[in-house]
N, C-alpha and C positions, 0 to 999 in steps of 0.2 A: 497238808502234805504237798508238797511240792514236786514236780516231773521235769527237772532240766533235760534237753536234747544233748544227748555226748554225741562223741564221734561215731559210731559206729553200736550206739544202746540206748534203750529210754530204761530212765530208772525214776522210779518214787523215791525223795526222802521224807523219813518222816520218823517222829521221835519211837526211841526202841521201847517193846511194851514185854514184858516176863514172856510173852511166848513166844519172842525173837530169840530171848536167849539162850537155848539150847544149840541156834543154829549160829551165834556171834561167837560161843567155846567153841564149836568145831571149827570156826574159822582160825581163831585166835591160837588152838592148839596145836596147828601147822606149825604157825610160826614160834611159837615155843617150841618145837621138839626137832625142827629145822633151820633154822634161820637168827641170823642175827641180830634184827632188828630189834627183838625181844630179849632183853638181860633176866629174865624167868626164864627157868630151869627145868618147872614140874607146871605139870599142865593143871588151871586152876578149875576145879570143880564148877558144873553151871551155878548150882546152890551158890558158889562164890561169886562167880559172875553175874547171878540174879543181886547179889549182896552190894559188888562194886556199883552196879546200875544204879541202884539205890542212894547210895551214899552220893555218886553224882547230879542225881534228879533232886536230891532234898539240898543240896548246894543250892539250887536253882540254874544247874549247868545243862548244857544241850547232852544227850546220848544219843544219837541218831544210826540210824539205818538207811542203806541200799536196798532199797527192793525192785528186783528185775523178774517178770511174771509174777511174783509173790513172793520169790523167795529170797531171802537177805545174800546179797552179792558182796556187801562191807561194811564195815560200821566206823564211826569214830567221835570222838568224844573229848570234850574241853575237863580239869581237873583244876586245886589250884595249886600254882605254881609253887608256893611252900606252905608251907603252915603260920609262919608267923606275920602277925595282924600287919606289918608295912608291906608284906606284899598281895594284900586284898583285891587290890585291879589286877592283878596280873594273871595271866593262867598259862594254862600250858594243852596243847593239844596232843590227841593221838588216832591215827587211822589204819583200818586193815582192810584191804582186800581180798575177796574169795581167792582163793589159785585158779587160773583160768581165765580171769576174769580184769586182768593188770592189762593198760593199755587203751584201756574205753574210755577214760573221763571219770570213771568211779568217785576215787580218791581224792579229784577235784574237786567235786561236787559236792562231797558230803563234805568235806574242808571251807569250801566254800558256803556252807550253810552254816558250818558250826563257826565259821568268822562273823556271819550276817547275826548270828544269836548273841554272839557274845558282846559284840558290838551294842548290840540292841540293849544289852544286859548291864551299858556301862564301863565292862572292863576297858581298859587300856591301850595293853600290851598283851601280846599271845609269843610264848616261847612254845619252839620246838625240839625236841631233843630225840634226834635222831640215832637211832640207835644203828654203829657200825657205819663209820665213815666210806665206807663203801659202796653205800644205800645209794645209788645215783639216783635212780625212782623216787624214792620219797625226797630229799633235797630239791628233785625237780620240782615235783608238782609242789612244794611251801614257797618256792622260789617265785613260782609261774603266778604266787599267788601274794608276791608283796614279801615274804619274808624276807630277809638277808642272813645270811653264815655271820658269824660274830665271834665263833672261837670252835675248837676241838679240846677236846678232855681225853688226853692219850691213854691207853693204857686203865682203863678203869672200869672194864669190864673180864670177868673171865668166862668163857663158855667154850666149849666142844674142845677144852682144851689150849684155848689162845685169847691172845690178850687182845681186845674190842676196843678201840675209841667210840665217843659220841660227839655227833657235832650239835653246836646250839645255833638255834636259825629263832630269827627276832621281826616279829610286824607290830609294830604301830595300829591300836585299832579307831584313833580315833583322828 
């Protein structure tokens, strides 16, 4: 487990274990029933969310947690980037912050650990696919952290009623 100094928080990272995850859905189902960063709809079940963990830990990929006094502040997690075998090195990332809690260095941190693993792990390249070109926050911190912007995909999401871009932001991991 590791303890970076943010701005203004000390948080532990450290890999997510089943008993974080009742507390990474209640994070996660803000932003699904709020916000556009998230193209889900319906909020996924912990059972489901115990499930996805899963599936990403037997990849051999990072799941990681925020933990601030104990209790998980935000999570995120590397996946791969598609399914088929030529894009193997590649992955893709995803982070969420508690509400409350945007602003301190979280998001960095745990992004910046899940770059250090993947790295470590060989991959490549790390795509991010930002959900809602509006996202200045998330943009920021991928940016602050070596990514680049490489394209938008207009129009290719539909929620709350309106149509959603995603930008894809692209780092080098090796």
């Amino acid at each position: 487990m590791s303890s970076p100094r943010l701005a203004s928080t000390l948080v532990d990272i450290a890999d997510a274990e089943p008993r974080h995850m009742a507390a990474v859905q209640a994070i996660y189902s803000h932003y699904v029933l709020h916000d556009l960063c998230s193209f889900e709809e319906q909020v996924p079940s912990v059972e489901e969310m115990q499930a996805r963990r899963a599936d990403v830990r037997a990849r051999g990929l990072p799941y990681l947690v925020a933990l601030k006094d104990g209790e998980v502040a935000g999570y995120a997690y590397a996946t791969a980037y598609r399914a088929r075998s030529a894009y193997r090195h590649t992955v893709e990332d995803s982070i969420y912050v508690a509400q409350g809690m945007h602003g301190h260095g979280i998001g960095k941190a745990l992004l910046g650990e899940v770059i250090r693993r993947c790295t470590d792990g060989g991959f490549t390249q790390m795509v991010a696919v930002v959900g809602n070109s509006a996202n200045a926050g998330s943009q920021g911190v991928h940016q602050s952290l070596g990514f680049e912007r490489v394209g938008v995909l207009r129009d290719v999401g539909f929620k709350f009623g309106q149509w959603v871009d995603t930008v894809l932001m692209q780092r080098a991991l090796r």
